[in-house]
VOPAGU-2260 file (C-alpha; in pm, 1 decimal, decimal comma):
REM VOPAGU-2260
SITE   aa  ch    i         X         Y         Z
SITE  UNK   A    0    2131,7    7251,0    6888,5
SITE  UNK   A    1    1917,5    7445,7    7041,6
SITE  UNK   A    2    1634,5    7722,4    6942,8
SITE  UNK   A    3    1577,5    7913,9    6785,4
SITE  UNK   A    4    1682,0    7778,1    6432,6
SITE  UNK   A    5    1551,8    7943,8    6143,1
SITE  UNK   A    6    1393,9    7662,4    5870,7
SITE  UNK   A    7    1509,1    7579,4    5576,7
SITE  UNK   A    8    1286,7    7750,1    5340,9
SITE  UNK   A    9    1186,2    7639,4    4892,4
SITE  UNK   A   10    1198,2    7862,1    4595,0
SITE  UNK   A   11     844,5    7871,6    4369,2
SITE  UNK   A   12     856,5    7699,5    4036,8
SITE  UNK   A   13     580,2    7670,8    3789,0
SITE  UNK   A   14     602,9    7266,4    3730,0
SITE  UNK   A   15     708,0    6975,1    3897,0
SITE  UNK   A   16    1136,6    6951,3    3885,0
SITE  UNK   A   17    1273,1    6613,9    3781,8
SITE  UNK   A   18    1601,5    6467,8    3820,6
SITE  UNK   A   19    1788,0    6153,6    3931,6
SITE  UNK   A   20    1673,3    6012,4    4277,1
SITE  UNK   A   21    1480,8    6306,4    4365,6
SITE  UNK   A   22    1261,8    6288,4    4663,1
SITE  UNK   A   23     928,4    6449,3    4619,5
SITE  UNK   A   24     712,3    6508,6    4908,7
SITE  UNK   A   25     310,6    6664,9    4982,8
SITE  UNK   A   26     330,4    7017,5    5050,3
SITE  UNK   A   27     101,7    7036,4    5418,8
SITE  UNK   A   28     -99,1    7378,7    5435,6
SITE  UNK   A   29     -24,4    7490,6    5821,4
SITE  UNK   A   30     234,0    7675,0    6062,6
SITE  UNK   A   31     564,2    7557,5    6014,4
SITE  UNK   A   32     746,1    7424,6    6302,1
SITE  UNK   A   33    1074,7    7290,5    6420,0
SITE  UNK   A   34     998,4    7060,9    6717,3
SITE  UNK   A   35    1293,6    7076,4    7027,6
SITE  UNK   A   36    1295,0    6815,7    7240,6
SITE  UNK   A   37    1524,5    6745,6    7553,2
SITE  UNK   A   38    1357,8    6522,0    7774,6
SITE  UNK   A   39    1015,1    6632,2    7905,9
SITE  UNK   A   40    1184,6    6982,1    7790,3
SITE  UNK   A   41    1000,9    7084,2    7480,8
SITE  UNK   A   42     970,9    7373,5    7236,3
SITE  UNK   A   43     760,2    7472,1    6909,0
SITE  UNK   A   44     968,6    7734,7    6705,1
SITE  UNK   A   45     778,0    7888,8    6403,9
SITE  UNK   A   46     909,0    8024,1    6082,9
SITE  UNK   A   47     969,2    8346,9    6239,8
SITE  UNK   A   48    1141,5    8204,9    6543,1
SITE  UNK   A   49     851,3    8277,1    6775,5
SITE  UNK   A   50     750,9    8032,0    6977,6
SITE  UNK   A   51     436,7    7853,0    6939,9
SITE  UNK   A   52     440,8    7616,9    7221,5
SITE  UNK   A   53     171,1    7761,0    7455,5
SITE  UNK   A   54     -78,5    7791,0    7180,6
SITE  UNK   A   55     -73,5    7351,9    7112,8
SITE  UNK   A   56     -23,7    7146,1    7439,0
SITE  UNK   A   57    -174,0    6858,8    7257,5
SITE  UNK   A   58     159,6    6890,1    7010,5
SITE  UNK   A   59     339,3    6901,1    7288,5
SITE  UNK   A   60     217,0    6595,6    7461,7
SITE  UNK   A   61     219,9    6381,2    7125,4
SITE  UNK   A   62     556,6    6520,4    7102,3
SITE  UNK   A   63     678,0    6339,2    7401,2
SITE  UNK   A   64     504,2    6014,2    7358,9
SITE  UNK   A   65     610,0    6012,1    6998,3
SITE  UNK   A   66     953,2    6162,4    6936,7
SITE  UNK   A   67    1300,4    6053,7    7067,2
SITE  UNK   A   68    1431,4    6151,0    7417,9
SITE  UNK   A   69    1658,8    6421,2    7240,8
SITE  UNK   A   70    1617,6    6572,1    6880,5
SITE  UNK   A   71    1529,6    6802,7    6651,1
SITE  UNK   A   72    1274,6    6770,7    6410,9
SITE  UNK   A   73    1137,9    7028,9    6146,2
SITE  UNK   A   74     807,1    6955,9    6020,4
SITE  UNK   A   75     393,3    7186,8    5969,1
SITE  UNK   A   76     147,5    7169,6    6269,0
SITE  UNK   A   77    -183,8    7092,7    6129,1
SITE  UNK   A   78    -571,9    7087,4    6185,9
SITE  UNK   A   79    -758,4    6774,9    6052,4
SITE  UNK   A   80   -1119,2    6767,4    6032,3
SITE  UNK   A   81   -1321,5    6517,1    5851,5
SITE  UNK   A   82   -1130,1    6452,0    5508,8
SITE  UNK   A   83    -884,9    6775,4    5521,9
SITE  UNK   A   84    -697,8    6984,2    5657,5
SITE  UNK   A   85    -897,4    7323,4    5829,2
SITE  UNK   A   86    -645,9    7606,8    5806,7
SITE  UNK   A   87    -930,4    7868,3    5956,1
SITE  UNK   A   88    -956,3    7654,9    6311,3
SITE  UNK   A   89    -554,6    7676,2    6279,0
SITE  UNK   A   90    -540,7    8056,9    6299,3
SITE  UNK   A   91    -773,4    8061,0    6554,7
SITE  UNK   A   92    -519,3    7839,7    6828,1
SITE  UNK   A   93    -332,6    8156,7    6794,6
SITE  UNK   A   94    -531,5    8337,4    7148,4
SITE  UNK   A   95    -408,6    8523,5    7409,4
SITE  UNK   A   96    -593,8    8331,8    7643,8
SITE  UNK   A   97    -516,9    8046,8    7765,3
SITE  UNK   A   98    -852,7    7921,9    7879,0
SITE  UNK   A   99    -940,5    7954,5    7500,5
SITE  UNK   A  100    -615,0    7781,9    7399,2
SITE  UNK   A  101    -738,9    7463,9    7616,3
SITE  UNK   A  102   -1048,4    7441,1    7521,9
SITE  UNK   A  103    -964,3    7444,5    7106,7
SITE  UNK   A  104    -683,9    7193,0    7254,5
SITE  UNK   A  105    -981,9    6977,0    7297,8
SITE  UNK   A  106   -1239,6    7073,7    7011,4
SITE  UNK   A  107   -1006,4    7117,8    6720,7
SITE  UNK   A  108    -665,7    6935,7    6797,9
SITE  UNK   A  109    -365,7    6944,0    6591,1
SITE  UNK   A  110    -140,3    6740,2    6455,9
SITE  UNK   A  111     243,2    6745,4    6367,6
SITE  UNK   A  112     379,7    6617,5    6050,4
SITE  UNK   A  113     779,9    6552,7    6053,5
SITE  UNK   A  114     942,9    6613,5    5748,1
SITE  UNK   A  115    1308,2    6616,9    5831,1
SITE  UNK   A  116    1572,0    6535,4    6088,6
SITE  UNK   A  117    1848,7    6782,2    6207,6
SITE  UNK   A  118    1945,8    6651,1    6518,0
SITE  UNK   A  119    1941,2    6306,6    6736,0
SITE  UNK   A  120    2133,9    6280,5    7069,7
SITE  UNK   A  121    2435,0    6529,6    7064,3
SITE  UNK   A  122    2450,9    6481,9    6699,0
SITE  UNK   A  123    2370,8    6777,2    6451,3
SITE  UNK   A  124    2289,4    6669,9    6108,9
SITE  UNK   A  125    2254,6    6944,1    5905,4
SITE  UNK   A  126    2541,7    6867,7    5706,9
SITE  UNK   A  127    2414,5    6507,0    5671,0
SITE  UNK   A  128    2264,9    6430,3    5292,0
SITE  UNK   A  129    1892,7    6424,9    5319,3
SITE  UNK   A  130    1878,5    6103,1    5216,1
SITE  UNK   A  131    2032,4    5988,7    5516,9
SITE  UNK   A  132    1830,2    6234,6    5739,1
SITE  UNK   A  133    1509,6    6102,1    5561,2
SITE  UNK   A  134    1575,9    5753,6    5646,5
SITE  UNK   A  135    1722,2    5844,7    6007,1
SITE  UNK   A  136    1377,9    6025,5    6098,9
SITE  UNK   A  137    1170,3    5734,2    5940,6
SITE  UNK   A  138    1355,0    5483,8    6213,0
SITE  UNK   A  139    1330,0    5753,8    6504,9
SITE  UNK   A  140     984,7    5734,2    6406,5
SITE  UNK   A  141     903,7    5408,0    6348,4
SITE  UNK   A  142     607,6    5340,5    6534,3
SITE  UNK   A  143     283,9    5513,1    6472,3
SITE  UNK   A  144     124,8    5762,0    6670,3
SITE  UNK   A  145    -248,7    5949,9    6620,8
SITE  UNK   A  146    -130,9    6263,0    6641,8
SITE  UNK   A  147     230,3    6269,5    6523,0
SITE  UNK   A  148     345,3    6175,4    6150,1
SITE  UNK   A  149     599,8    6102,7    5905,9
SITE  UNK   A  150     526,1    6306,8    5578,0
SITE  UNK   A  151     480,0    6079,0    5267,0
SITE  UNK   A  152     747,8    6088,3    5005,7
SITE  UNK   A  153     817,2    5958,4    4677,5
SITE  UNK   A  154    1092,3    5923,9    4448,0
SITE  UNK   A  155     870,9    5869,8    4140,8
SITE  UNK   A  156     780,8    6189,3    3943,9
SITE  UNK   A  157     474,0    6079,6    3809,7
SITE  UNK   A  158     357,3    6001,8    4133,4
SITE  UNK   A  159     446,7    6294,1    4236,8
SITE  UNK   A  160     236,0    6478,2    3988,6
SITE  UNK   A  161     -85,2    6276,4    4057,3
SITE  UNK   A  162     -38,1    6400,9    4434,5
SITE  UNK   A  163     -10,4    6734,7    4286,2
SITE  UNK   A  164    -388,8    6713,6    4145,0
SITE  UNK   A  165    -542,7    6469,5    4389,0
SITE  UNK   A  166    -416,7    6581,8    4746,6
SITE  UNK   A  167    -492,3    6931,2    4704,0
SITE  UNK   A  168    -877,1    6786,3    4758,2
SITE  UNK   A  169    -717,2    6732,2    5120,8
SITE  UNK   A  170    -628,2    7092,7    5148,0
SITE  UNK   A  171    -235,3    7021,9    5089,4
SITE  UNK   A  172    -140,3    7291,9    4864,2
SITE  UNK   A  173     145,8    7127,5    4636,0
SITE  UNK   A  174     457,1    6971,2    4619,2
SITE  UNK   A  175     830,5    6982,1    4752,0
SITE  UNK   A  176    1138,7    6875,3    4562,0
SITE  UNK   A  177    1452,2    6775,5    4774,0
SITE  UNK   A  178    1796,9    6650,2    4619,7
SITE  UNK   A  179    1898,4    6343,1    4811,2
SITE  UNK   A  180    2219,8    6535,3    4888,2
SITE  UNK   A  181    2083,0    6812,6    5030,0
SITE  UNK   A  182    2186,2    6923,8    5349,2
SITE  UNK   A  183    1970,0    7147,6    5573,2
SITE  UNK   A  184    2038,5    7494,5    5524,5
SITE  UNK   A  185    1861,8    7726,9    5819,4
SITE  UNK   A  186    1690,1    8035,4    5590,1
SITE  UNK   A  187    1779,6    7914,7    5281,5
SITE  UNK   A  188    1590,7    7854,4    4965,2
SITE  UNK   A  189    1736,1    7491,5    4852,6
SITE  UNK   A  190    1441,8    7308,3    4807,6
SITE  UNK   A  191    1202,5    7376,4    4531,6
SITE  UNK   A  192     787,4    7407,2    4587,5
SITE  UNK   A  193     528,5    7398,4    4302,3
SITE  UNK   A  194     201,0    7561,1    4406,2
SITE  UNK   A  195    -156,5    7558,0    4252,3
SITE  UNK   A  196    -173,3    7865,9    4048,8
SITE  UNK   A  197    -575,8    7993,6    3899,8
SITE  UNK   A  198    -698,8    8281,0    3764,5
SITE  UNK   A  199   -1018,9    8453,3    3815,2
SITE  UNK   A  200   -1281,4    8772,7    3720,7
SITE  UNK   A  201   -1351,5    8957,7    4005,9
SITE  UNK   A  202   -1526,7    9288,1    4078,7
SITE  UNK   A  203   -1386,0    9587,7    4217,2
SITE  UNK   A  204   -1590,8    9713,1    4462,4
SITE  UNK   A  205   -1346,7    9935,6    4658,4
SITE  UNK   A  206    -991,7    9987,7    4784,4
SITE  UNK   A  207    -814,7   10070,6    5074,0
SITE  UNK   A  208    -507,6   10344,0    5057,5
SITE  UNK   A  209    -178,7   10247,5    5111,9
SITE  UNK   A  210      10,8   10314,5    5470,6
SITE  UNK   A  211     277,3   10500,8    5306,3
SITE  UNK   A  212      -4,8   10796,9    5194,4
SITE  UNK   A  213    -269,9   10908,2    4950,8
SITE  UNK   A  214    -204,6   10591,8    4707,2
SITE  UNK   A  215    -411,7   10295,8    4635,5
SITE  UNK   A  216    -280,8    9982,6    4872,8
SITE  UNK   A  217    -513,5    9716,7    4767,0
SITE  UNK   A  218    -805,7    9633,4    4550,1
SITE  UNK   A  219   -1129,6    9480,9    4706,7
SITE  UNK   A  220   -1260,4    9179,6    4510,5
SITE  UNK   A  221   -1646,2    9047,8    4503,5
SITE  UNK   A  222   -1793,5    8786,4    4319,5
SITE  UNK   A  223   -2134,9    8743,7    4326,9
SITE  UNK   A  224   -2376,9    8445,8    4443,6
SITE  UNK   A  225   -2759,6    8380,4    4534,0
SITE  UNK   A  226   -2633,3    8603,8    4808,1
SITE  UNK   A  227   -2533,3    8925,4    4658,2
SITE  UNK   A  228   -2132,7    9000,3    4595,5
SITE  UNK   A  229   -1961,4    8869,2    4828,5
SITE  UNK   A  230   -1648,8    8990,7    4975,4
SITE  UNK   A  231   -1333,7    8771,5    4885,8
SITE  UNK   A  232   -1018,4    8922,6    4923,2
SITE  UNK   A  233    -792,6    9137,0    4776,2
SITE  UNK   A  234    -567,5    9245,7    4515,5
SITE  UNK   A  235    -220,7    9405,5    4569,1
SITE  UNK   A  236     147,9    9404,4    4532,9
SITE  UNK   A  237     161,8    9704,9    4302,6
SITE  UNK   A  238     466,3    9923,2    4268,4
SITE  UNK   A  239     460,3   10255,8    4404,4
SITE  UNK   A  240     431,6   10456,7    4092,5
SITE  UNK   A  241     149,2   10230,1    3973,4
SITE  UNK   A  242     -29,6   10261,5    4298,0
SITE  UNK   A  243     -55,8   10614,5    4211,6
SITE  UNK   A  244    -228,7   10572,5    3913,0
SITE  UNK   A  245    -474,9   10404,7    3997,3
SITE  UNK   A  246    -615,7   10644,4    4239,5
SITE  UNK   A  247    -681,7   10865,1    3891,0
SITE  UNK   A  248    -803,8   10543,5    3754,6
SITE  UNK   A  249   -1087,4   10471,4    4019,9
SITE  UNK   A  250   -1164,7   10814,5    4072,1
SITE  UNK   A  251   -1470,4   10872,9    3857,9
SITE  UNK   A  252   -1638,6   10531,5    3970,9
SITE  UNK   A  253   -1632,2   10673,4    4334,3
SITE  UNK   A  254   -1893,3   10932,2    4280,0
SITE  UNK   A  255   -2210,9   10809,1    4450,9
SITE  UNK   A  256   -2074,0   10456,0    4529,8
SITE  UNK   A  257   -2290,5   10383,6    4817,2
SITE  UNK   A  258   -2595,0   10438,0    4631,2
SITE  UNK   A  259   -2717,9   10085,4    4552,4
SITE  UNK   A  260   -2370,7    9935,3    4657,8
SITE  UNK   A  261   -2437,5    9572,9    4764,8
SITE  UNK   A  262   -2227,7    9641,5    5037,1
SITE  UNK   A  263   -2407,1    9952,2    5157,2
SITE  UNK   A  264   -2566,3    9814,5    5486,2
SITE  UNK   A  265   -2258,9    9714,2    5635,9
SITE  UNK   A  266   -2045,3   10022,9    5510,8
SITE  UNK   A  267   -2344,7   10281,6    5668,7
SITE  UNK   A  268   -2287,4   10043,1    6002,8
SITE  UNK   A  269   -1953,6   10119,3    6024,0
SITE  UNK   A  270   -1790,9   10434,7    5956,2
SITE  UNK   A  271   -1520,7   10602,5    6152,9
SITE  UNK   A  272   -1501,9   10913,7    6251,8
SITE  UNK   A  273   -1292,6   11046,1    5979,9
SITE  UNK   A  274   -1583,7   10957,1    5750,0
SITE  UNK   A  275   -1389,3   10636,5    5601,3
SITE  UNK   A  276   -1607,7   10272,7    5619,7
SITE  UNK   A  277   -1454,5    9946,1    5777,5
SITE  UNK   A  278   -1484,9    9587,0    5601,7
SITE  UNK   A  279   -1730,4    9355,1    5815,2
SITE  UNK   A  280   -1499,1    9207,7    6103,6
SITE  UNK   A  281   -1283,1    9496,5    6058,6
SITE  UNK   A  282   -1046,6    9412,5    6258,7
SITE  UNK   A  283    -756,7    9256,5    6174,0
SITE  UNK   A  284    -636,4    8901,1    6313,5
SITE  UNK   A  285    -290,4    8999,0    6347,1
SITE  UNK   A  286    -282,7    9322,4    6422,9
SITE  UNK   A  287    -539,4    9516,3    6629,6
SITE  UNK   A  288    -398,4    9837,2    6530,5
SITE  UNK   A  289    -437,9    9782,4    6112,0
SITE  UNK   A  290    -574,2   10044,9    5966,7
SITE  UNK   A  291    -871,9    9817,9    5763,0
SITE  UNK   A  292   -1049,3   10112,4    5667,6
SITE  UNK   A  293   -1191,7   10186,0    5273,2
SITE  UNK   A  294   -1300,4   10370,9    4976,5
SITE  UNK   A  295   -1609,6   10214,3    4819,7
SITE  UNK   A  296   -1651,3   10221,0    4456,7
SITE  UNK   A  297   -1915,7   10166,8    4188,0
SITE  UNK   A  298   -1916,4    9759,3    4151,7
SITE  UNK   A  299   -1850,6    9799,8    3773,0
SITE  UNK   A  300   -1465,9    9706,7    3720,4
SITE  UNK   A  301   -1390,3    9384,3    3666,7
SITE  UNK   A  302   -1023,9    9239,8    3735,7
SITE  UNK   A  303    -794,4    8936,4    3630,5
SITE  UNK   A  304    -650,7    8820,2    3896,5
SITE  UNK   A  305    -435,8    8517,9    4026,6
SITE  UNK   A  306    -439,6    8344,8    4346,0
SITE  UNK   A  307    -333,9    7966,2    4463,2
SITE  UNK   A  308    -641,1    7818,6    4645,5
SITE  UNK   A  309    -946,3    7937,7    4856,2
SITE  UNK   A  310   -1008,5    7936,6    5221,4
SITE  UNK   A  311   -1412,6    7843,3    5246,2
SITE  UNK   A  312   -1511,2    8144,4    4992,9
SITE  UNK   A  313   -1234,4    8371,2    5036,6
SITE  UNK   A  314    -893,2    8388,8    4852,7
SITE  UNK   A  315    -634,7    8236,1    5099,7
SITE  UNK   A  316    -365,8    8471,4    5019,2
SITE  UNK   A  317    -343,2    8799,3    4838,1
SITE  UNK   A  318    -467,1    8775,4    4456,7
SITE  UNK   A  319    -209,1    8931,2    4183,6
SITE  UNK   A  320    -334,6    9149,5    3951,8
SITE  UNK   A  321    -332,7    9035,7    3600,2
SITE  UNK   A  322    -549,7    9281,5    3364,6
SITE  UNK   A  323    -840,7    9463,9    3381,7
SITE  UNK   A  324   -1132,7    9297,2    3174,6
SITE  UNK   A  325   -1341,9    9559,8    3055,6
SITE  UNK   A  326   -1528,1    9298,8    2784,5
SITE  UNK   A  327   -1658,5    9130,9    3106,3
SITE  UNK   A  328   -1972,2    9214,3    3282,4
SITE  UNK   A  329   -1916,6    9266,0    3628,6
SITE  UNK   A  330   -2265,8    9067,0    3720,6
SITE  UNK   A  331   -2105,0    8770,1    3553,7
SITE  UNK   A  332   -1839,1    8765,5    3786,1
SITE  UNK   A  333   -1931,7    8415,9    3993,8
SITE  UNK   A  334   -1846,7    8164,3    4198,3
SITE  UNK   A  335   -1881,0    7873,0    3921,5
SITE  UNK   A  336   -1560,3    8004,4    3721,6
SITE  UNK   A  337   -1353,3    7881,8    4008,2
SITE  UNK   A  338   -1197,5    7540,1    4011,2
SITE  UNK   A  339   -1305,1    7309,9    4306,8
SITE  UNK   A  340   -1046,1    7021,1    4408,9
SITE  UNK   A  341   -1098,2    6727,0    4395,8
SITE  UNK   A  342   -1211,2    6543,3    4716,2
SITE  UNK   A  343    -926,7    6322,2    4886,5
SITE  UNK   A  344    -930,6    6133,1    5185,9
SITE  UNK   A  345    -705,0    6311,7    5408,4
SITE  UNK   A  346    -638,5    5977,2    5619,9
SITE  UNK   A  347    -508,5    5831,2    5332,6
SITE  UNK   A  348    -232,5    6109,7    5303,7
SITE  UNK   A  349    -163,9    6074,1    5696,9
SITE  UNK   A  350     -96,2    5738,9    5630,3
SITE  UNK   A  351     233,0    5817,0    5441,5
């Protein structure tokens, strides 16, 4: 077998699946990766079949002192520090240069997590039962390493469900349901995931248009502290033909938005030449290119939206749209409405 191979991937649900002998297992929050390793030869394939090798030569060392001379194994790269995981000094391994790579190498190091088997030897096991694969991994395995893990699992749902509430304090993110019969199917959804799912107020304070032309691409959310409002994400995922009216929506709170806009200093800082303002670190992680520029409005909308978890004070992920809520004051709009997980000894989880 060799790379790339694309992972097997999980469809959402909204609670925890039960069934006979299901195997339940933490969902980790980092870059998924299937390990390949042929003797000292080894290579880090992400989801999207890039490799990610350069950017961890810590993985790569652990790999060697950890897995068997010849295998496959998929599994999430991961950044511990203190009593969680640290998905922020994760993104930040991903550097052109490699001088920069090293050196996080040394102040942040990752970890890998295995979660599943698909080859040992010249033997390809993707038509092998999980259950089998499970246990095969868990004996390749066997001995323990600081840097390189077997990913809990349980076959007890109730378990299951307390791991769902307690380990999210350890910035895992959920839980995965595998059949015991399942066999590993590259790019296809046959496992099941159930994600944290909240809901909060947020103020519109601008938008940004859409690529595609003069249509609203995404809403930007505040919520205010001792601070001010504070940037936190944003809201998207509209179809076309709704993106359209919601440039006649936010057109009258555009008129004189600057004046008095919390965000005024930074927006008068930075402004293009076509007259449009750029968000504070405007430019994107991923793509140097991305047009980040936006339209500020009057901070008096208030939205419902839903998101999965935060990232320090930010929405990790793009926030849904729910409703507008126009019986809510938009100075009410807070940090205390949002949930805080409870803390969990990340160790603990490591442990298996």
């Amino acid at each position: 077998m060799l790379p790339p191979v694309k992972p097997m991937l999980a469809k959402a649900a909204t609670k925890l699946p039960t069934g006979d002998g299901l195997f339940y297992e933490p969902k980790w929050d980092g870059f998924r990766c299937i390990v390949f390793r042929d003797g000292d030869e080894v290579e880090l394939g992400s989801r999207n079949e890039r490799p990610l090798t350069r950017y961890f030569p810590e993985v790569v060392a652990a790999v060697k002192e950890a897995l068997p001379e010849r295998c496959v194994v998929d599994g999430e790269i991961v950044v511990p520090q203190g009593d969680r995981l640290h998905f922020e000094s994760l993104l930040q391994r991903i550097h052109p240069a490699q001088s920069r790579v090293d050196l996080l190498a040394e102040q942040t190091p990752a970890h890998f997590v295995a979660f599943d088997l698909l080859a040992l030897g010249d033997e390809s096991l993707l038509e092998t039962p999980f259950e089998q694969r499970r246990a095969r991994l868990r004996e390749a395995l066997g001995h323990r390493h600081d840097r390189v893990h077997v990913t809990a699992v349980t076959r007890d749902a109730g378990t299951a469900q307390r791991w769902f509430e307690e380990f999210e304090g350890a910035g895992l993110d959920g839980v995965v349901a595998k059949a015991p019969d399942l066999p590993y199917g590259p790019d296809q959804r046959l496992m099941t995931k159930v994600k944290h799912v909240r809901t909060a107020d947020c103020v519109v304070a601008g938008f940004r248009w859409h690529k595609s032309g003069p249509i609203v691409g995404s809403l930007l959310l505040g919520l205010y502290d001792d601070g001010g409002l504070q940037h936190i994400g944003v809201a998207a995922s509209f179809p076309m033909a709704r993106r359209a009216e919601l440039v006649e929506e936010l057109a009258p709170y555009r008129a004189d938005a600057l004046d008095g806009h919390p965000w005024q200093d930074w927006a008068n800082a930075q402004v293009q030449e076509d007259g449009e303002h750029r968000m504070p670190g405007a430019q994107s992680r991923w793509n140097a290119k991305k047009d980040l520029s936006w339209v500020p409005l009057r901070p008096e909308l208030v939205v419902e939206v839903k998101y999965d978890q935060l990232e320090g004070r930010r929405l990790r992920h793009t926030g849904q749209f729910l409703r507008w809520r126009p019986d809510r004051e938009a100075t009410s709009c807070t940090y205390d409405q949002l949930e805080v997980p409870v803390r969990y000894d990340l160790a603990e989880v490591l442990a298996g």
